[in-house]
VOGU-3710 file (C-alpha; in Angstrom, 3 decimals, decimal comma):
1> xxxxxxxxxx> 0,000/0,000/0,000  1,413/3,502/-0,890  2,421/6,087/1,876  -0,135/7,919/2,981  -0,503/11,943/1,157  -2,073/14,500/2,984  -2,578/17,769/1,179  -3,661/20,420/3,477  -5,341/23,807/2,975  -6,554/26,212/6,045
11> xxxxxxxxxx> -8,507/24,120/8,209  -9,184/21,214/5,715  -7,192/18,091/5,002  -7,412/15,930/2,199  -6,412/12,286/1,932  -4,742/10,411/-1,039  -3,777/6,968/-1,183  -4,416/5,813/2,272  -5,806/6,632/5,720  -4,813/9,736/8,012
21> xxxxxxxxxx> -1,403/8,567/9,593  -2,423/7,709/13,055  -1,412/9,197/17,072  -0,558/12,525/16,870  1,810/14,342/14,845  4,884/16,420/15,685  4,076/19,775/15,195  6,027/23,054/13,937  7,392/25,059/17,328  9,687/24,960/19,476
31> xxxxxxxxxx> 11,229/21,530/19,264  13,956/19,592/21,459  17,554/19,436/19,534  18,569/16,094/18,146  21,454/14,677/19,359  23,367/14,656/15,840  21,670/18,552/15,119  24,337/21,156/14,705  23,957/24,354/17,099  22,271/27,076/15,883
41> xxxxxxxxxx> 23,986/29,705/14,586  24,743/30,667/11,141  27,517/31,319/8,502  28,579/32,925/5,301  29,806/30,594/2,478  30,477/33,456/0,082  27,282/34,121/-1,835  25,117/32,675/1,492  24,182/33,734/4,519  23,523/29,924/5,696
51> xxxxxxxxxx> 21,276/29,139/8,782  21,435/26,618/10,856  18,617/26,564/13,227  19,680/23,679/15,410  16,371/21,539/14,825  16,101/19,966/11,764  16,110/22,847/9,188  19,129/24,781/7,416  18,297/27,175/4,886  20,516/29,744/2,744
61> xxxxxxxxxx> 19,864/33,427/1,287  21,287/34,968/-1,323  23,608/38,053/-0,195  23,648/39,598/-3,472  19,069/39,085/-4,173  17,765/37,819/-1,065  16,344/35,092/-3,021  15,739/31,736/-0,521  18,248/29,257/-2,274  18,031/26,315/-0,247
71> xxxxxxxxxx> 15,626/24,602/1,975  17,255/21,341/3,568  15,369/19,427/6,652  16,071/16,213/8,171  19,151/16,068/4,863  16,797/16,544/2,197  16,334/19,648/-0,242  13,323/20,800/-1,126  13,747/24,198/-2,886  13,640/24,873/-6,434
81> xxxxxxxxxx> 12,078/24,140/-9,500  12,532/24,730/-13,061  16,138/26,515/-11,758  14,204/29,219/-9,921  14,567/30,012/-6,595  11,805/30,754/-3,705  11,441/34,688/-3,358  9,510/37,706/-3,127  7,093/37,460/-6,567  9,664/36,863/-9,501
91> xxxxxxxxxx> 12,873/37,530/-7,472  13,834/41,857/-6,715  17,713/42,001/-8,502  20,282/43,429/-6,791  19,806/44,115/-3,120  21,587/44,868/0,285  21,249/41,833/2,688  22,472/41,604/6,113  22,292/39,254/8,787  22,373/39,696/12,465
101> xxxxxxxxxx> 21,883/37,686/15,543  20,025/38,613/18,764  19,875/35,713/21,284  18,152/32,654/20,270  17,121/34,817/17,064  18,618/34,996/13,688  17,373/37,731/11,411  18,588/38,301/7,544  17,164/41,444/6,212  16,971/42,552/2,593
111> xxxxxxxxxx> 16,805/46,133/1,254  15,976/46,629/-2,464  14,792/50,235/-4,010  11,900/50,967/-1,113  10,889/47,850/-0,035  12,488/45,976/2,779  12,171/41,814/2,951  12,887/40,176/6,389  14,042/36,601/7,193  14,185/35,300/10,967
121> xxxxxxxxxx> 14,912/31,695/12,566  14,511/30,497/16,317  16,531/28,299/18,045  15,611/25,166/18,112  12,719/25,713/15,553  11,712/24,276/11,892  10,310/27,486/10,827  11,272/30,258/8,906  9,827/33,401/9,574  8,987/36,200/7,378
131> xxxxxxxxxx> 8,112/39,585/6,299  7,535/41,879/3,858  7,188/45,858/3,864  6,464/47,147/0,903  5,884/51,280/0,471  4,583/51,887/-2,850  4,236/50,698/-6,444  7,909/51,163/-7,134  8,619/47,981/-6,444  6,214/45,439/-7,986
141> xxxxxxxxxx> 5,941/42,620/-4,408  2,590/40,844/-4,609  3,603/37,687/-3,009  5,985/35,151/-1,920  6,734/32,037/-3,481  7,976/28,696/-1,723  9,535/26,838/-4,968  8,869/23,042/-3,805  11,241/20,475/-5,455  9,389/18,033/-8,257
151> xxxxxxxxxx> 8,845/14,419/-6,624  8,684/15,453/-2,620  5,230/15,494/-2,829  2,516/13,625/-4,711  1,366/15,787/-7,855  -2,656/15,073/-7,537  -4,399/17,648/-5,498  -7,557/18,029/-7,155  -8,221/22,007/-7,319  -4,194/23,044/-8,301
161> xxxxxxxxxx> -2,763/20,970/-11,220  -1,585/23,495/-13,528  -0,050/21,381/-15,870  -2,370/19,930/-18,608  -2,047/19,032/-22,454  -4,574/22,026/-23,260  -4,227/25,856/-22,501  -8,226/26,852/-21,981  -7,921/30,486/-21,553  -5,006/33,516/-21,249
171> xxxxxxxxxx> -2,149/31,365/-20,255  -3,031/30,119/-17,245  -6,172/27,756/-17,315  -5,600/24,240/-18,760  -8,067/21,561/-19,507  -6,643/17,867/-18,862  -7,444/14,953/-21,257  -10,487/13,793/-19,200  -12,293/17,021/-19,889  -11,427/18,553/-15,821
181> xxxxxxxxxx> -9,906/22,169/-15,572  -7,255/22,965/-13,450  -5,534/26,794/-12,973  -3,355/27,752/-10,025  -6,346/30,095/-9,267  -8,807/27,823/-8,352  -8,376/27,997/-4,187  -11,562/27,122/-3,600  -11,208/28,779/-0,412  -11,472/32,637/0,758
191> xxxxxxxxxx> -8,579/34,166/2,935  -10,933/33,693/5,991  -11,199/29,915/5,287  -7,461/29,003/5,467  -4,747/29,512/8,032  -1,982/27,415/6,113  -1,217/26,048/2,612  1,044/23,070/1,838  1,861/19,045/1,231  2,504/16,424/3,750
201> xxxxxxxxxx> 3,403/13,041/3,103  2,693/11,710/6,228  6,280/11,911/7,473  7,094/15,349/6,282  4,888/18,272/5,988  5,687/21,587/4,380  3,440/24,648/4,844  3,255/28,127/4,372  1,136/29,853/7,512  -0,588/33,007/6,176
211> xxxxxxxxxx> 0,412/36,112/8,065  -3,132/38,222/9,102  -3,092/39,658/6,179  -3,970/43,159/7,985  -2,185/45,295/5,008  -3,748/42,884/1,644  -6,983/43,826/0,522  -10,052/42,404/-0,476  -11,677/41,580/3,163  -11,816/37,998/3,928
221> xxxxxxxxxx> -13,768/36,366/1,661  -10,905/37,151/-1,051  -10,414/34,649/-3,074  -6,303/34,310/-4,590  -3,433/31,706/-5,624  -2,700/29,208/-2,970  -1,316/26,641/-4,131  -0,191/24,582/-7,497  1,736/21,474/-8,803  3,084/20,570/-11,866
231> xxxxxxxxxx> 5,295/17,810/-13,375  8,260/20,787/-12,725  7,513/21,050/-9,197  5,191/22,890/-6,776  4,247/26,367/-5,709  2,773/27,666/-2,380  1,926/31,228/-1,925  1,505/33,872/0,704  -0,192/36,640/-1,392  0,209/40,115/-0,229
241> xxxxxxxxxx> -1,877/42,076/-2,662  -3,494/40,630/-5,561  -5,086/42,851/-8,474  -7,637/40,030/-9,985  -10,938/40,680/-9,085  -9,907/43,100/-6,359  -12,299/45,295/-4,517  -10,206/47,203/-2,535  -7,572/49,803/-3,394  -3,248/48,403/-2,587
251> xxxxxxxxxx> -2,467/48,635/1,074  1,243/49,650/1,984  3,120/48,482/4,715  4,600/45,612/6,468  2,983/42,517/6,078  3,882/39,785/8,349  5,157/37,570/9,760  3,974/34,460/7,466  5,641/31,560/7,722  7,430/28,292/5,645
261> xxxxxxxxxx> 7,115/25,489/8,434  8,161/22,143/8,396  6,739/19,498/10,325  6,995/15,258/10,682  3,567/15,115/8,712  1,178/16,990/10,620  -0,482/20,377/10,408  1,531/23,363/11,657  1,696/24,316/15,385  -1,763/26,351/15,819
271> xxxxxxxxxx> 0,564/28,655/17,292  1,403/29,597/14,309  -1,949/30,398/12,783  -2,859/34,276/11,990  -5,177/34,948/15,324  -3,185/33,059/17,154  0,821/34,571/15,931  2,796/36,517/18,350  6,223/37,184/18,400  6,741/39,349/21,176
281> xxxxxxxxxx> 11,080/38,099/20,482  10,735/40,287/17,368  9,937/43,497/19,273  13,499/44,520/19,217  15,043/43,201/15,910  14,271/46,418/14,067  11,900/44,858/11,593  10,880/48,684/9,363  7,003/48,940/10,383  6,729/46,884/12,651
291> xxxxxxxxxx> 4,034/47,406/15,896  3,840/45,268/18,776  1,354/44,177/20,586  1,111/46,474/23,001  0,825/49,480/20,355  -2,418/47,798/19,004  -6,260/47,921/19,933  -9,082/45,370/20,238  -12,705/45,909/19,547  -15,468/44,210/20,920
301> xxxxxxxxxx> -18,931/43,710/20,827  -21,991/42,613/23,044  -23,828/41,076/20,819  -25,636/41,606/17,209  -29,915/41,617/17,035  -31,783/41,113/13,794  -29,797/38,200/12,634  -30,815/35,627/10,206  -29,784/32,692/11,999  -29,623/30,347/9,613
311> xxxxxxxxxx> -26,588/32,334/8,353  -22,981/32,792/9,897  -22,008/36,623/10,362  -18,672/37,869/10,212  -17,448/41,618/11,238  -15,148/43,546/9,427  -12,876/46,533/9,720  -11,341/48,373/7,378  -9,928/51,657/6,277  -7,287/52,425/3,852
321> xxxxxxxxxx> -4,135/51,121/5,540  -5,091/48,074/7,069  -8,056/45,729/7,516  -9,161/43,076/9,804  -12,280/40,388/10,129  -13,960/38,050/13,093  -16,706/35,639/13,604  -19,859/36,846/15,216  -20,849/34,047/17,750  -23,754/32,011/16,765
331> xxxxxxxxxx> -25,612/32,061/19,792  -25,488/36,299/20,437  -23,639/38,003/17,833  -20,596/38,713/20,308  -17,368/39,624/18,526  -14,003/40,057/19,308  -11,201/41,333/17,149  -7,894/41,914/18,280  -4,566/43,111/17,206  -5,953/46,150/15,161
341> xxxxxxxxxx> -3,193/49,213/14,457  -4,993/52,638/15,892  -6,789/54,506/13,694  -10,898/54,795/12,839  -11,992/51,851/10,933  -15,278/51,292/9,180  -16,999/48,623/10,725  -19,365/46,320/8,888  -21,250/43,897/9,816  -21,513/40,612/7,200
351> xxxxxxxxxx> -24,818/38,432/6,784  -22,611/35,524/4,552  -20,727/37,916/2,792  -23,221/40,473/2,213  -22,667/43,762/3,999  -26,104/44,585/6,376  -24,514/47,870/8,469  -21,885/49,921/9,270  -20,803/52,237/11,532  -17,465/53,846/12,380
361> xxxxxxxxxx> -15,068/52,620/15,545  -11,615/54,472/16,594  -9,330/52,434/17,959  -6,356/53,290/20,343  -3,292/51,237/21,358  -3,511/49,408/24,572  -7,478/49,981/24,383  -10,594/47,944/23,708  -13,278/49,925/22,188  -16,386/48,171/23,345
371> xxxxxxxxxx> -19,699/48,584/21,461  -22,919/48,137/22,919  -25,189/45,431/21,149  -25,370/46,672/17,281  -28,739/46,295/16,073  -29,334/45,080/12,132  -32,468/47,306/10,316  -35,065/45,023/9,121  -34,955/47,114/6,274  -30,957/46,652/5,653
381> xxxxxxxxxx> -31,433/43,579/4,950  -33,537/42,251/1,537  -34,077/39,063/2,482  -36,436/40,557/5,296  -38,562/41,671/1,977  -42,008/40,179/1,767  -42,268/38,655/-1,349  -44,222/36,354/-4,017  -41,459/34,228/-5,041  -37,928/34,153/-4,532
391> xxxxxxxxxx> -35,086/32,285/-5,867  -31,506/31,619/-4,237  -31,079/33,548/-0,635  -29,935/37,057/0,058  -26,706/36,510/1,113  -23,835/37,991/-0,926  -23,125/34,511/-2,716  -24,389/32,794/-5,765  -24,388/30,004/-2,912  -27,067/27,451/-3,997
401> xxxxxxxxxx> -27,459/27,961/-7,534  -26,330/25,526/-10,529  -22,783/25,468/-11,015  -22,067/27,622/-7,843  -19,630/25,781/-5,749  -17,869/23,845/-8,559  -16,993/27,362/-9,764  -14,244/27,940/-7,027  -12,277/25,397/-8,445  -12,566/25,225/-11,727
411> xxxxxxxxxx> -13,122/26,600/-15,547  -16,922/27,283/-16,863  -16,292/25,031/-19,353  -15,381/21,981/-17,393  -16,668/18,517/-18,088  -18,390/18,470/-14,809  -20,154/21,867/-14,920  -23,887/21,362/-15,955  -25,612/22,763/-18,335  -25,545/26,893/-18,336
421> xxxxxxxxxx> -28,947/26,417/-20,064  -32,215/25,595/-19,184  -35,491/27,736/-18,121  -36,845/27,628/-14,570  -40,201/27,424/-13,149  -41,044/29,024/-9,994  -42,725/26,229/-7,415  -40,930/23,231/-8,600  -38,594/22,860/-5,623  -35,499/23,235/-7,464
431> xxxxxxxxxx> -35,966/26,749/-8,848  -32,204/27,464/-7,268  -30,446/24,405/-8,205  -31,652/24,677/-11,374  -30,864/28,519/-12,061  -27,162/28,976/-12,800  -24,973/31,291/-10,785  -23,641/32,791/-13,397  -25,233/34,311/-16,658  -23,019/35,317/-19,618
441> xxxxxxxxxx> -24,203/37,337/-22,970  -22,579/34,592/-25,180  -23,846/31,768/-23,440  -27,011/31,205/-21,713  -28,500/35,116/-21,651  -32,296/35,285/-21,721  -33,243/32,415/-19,281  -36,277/31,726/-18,466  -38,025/31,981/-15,528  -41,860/30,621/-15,394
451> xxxxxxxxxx> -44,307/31,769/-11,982  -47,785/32,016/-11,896  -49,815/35,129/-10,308  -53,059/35,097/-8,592  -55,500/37,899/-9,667  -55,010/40,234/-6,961  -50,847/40,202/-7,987  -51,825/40,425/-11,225  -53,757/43,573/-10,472  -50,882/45,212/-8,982
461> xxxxxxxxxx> -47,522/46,984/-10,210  -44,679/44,850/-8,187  -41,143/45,372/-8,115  -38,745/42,973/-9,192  -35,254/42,713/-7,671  -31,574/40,956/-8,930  -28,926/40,870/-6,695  -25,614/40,292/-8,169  -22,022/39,299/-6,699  -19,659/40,727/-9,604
471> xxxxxxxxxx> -19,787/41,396/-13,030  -17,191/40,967/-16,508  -17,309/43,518/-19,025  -19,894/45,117/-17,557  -22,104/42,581/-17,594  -25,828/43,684/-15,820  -29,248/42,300/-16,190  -31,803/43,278/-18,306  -35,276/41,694/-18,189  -38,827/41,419/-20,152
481> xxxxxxxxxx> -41,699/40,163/-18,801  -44,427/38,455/-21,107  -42,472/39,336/-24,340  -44,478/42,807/-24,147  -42,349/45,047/-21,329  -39,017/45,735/-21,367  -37,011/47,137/-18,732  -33,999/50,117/-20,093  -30,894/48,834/-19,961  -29,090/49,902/-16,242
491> xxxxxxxxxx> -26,230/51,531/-15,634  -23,206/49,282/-14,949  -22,347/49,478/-10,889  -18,510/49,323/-10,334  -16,880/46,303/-10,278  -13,897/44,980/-10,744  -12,126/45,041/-14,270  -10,589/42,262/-14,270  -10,979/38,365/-15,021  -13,536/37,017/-12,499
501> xxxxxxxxxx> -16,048/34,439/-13,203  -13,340/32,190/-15,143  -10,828/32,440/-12,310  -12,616/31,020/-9,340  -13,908/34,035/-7,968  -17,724/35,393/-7,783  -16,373/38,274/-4,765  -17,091/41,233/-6,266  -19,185/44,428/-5,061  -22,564/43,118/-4,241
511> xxxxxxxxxx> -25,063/45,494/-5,816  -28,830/44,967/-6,466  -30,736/46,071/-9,715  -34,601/46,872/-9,101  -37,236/47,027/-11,590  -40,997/48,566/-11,429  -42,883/46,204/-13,394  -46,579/47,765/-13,983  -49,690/45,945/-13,405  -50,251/45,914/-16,910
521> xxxxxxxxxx> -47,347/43,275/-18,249  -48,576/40,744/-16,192  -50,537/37,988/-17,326  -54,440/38,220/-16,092  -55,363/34,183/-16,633  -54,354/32,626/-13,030  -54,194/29,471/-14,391  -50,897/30,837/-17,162  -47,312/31,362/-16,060  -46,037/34,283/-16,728
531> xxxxxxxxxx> -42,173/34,501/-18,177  -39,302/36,458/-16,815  -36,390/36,819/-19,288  -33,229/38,301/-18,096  -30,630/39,043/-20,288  -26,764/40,238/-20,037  -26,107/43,661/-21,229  -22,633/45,621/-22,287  -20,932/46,165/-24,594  -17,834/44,775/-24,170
541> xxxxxxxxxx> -16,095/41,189/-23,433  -15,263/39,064/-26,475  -16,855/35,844/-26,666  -18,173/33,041/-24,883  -17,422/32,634/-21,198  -15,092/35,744/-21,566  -18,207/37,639/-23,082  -19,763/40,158/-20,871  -21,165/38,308/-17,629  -22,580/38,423/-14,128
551> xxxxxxxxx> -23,042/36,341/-10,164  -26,169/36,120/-8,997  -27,123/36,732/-5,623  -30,647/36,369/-5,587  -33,866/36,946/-7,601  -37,761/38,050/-5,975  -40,666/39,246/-7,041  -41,740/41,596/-4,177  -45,054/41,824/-2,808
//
């Protein structure tokens, strides 16, 4: 029987080729020095500052790039592949790099133009810590790239294969022989789903632990590259601003620290996970931007009122230089989020992801701002709406509808994806399943949706409503009812400009169209269904799934 492969993402693992190893794992941490270990400490070979962190890991940085060259634990390398090095996004050029020690701390830092890149390692630890500050768009850092070795790991996660006989779309989305997409940006998961990326196989696990991501953008249900194999090698990433489908203007500052951990097969030490990360030993190493924990605020809340129960909440802050997120508690509402830099944030308060009030908190270091219990509008929220029929649920997500979750992980045009066509009839049962999440001009625009109206509706003007996630090209709705009323075409809402509904992501600004249908384009026989057509509208895109397009939210027909 083959060794077991785990292939973990945030709080998820998967399971190829045999059961879970068994007892529990040794974690990343602190860890007690092998007898044959060398002491930590580190050297200079030349064109290396090598590092030797007494566990089981030695590592090496370029002096004259910063690049990470060399990733050996327990005797084995696992940088590199296709000759390229792990580094900040395609490697900076010519830098200054230092290294200094500070007790049981190592730290190599790298200067190049404005930005500044930081390495540490702890005695006694399999870890290597990092940071990045970057201060503006002079220097073009989006991310950090751990360049796995091909062969360490097995080359089958589902949702990451990049490599395939047949390039789908741009140069980045591949269809394999079977028909199945694969891109590295199909996560599947949102920022707020994952504390850690990486491969184990059952003895040896290699991770990358996502910093908070306080100075990113795009809230936490951003959607980015994680993760991706090919027959080369493998990739994990820890992105720190990513333009695709972005909501949210760049964020400057430090970022940090995220971390490359290796383990003996298990997940990294929760210690090491975002809420959970101090590193009260860095206060003094110097690191440019960085704020302890005692210069940073917490705020709190009592409770939230006029929740939907039957769907989590999460609480947000956010204003332009940094942004955080927590879970409001099931039972009450109560929220906690700590760690937060001073300054007055814009708090908002999610129902799934869609945003149901705000308000504006200052926060001070040392302090807690505590907010009495924040109570939701009926109003500010649609799905409180009385209405005649409705299909999907008001909740920020094309959650539900046909297609919807397969779309996080792969290509429109997949094998498995069902049809994008099809009409829909109102009362069936499956008037969400069978309504696709995602409606295009060149592919399935003016669906059909069939309900019925008793006289009394009938008599009456009503106002239809389409809530939508994102939008390509412009992409909006545009509807007819009965073949005899038309609605004018709206004006586009701003969204994103770039790819979206091809790359795994449906998180875009959640807007909602509304249109005043008049008593007279309904149908008066109670016994006839009436027909809803919605189109696509723009002008631009190209063709086919890359033609102008839109995520749905929900649909109703208000009372």
């Amino acid at each position: 029987m083959s060794e077991p492969v785990q292939h973990a993402v945030g709080r998820r693992t998967f399971v190829v080729g045999g059961a879970a190893a068994a007892g529990s794992a040794v974690l990343a941490g602190p860890l007690a020095r092998p007898a044959s270990a060398a002491a930590f400490g580190w050297s200079d070979d030349g064109s290396h500052y090598v590092v030797d962190t007494g566990a089981s890991l030695v590592f090496k940085v370029s002096k004259s790039n910063g690049d990470l060259t060399s990733l050996v634990y327990k005797g084995t390398e696992y940088q590199g592949y296709g000759g390229m090095n792990s580094h900040i996004e395609s490697g900076l050029g010519a830098s200054t790099v230092t290294i200094s020690q500070s007790g049981s701390t190592i730290l190599v830092s790298v200067t190049y133009g404005t930005l500044k890149h930081y390495y540490a390692a702890r005695s006694g630890e399999n870890n290597v810590y990092l940071w990045t500050n970057k201060a503006d768009t002079s220097v073009s850092a989006t991310r950090y790239i751990v360049r796995v070795k091909a062969g360490l790991f097995a080359n089958d996660e589902p949702d990451s294969y990049t490599y395939a006989p047949t390039t789908v779309e741009a140069s980045d989305v591949f269809r394999k022989s079977d028909g199945q997409t694969r891109s590295k940006h199909f996560s599947r998961l949102r920022v707020t789903d994952y504390d850690y990326v990486g491969w184990s196989t059952g003895g040896v696990g290699l991770y990358v632990v996502r910093s908070n991501h306080e100075k990113a953008s795009g809230g936490p249900f951003y959607r980015s590259l994680l993760r991706h194999q090919s027959a080369d090698g493998g990739g994990l990433y820890e992105i720190l601003y990513y333009g695709e489908n972005q909501t949210e203007a760049q964020r400057f500052g430090l970022q940090g620290p995220y971390v490359i951990a290796f383990t003996d097969g298990g997940a990294p030490s929760s210690a090491l996970y975002p809420a959970n990360l101090t590193t009260p030993w860095a206060d003094g190493l110097g690191i440019s931007g960085y704020v302890a924990a005692s210069g940073r605020g917490r705020v709190a809340g009592v409770g939230i009122t006029g929740r939907d129960t039957a769907f989590p909440y999460t609480v947000g802050l956010a204003n332009s230089a940094a942004q955080y997120w927590g879970s409001a508690r099931a039972s009450d509402g109560y929220f906690s989020v700590t760690g937060v830099l001073p300054g007055t944030y814009t708090l908002t308060v999610f129902k799934g992801e869609l945003a149901v009030y705000t308000t504006s908190v200052a926060v001070t270091a040392g302090g807690t701002t505590t907010l009495n219990s924040i109570a939701v509008p009926t109003s500010n929220d649609p799905g409180n709406a009385s209405a005649i029929w409705r299909i999907g649920s008001w909740d920020g997500t094309p959650g539900g509808f046909k297609n919807a979750e397969l779309m996080t992980y792969a290509h429109p045009s997949d094998v498995r994806a069902a049809s994008w066509t099809g009409n829909v009839v109102v009362g069936s049962g499956t008037e969400t399943s069978a309504f696709p999440c995602y409606l295009w001009k060149d592919v399935n625009s003016g669906i059909i949706v069939y309900f019925k109206l008793t006289a009394a509706q009938a008599a009456a003007a009503h106002t239809l409503r389409i809530g939508v996630t994102t939008a390509y090209a412009n992409g909006r709705p545009q509807i007819t009812v009965n073949d005899t009323w038309t609605s004018a075409v709206p004006s586009p809402p701003t969204q994103p400009s770039t790819r979206s509904l091809t790359v795994g992501s449906y998180r875009g600004n959640n807007y909602t169209f509304t249109y005043s249908v008049p008593a007279s384009a309904w149908l008066t026989d109670t016994g006839a269904y009436n027909t809803l057509k919605i189109y696509v509208a723009s002008g631009s895109g190209t063709t086919s799934f890359l033609s102008a397009g839109t995520a749905i939210d929900a649909i109703d027909l208000l009372i």
